[in-house]
C-alpha positions in Angstrom: 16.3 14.3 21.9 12.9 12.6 22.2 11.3 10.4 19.8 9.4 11.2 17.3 6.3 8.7 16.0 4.9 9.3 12.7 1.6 8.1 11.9 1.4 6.0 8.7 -2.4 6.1 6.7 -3.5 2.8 6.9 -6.8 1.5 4.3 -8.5 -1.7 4.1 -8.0 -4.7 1.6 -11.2 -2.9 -0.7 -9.4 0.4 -0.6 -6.2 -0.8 -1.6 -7.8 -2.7 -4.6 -9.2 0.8 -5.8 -5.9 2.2 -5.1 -3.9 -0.1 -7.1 -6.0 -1.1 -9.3 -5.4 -4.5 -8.8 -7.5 -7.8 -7.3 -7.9 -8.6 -3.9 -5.9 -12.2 -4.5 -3.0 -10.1 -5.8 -3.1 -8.2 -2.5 -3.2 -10.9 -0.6 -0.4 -12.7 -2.5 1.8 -9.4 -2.0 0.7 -9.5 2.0 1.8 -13.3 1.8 5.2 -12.2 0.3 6.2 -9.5 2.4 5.4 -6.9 -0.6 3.6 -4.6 2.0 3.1 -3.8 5.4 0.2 -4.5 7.4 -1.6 -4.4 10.8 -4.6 -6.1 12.5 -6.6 -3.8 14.2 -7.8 -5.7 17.8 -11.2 -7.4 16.1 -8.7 -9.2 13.2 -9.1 -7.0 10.8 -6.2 -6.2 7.9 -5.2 -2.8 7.2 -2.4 -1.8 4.9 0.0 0.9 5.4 -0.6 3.0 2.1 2.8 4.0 1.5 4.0 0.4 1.4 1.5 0.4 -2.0 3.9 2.1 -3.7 7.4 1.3 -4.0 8.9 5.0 -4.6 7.4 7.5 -2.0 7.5 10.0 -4.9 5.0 8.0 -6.5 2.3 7.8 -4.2 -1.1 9.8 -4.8 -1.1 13.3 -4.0 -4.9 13.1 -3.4 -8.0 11.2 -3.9 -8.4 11.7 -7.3 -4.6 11.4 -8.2 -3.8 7.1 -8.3 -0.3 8.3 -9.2 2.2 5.6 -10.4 1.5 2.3 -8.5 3.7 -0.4 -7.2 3.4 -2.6 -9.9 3.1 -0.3 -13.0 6.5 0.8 -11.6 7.9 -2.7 -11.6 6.7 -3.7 -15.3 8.6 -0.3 -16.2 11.7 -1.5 -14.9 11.6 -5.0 -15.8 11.9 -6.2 -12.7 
């Protein structure tokens, strides 16, 4: 059996804001804590892996215009 590589939707620190709804020190205080995934592309830039936004796959947007349930709302709802 080969293997099979899956290619993960990455977005940039702004996007992720929009996403999430949240600030960009917040993202970079999750990047610092291991909270989400990341890359830098070959000129330095950060890009997120969007699925890492979200903690429950289930939760992440279906499209655009569908934020779903983020990361954090998620947390706060289970008093973590």
């Amino acid at each position: 059996m080969g293997e099979m590589l899956l290619e993960r939707k990455t977005v940039s620190i702004p996007r992720a804001c929009e996403l999430v709804g949240v600030s960009r020190r917040t993202i970079y205080n999750w990047l610092a804590g291991g909270k989400v995934q990341y890359v830098r592309t070959a000129g330095g830039s950060v890009r997120i892996f969007e699925d890492t936004l979200w903690r429950d796959p289930e939760a992440a947007p279906e499209g655009e215009g569908d934020r779903g349930t983020t990361w954090t709302q998620q947390r706060l709802s289970r008093g973590a």
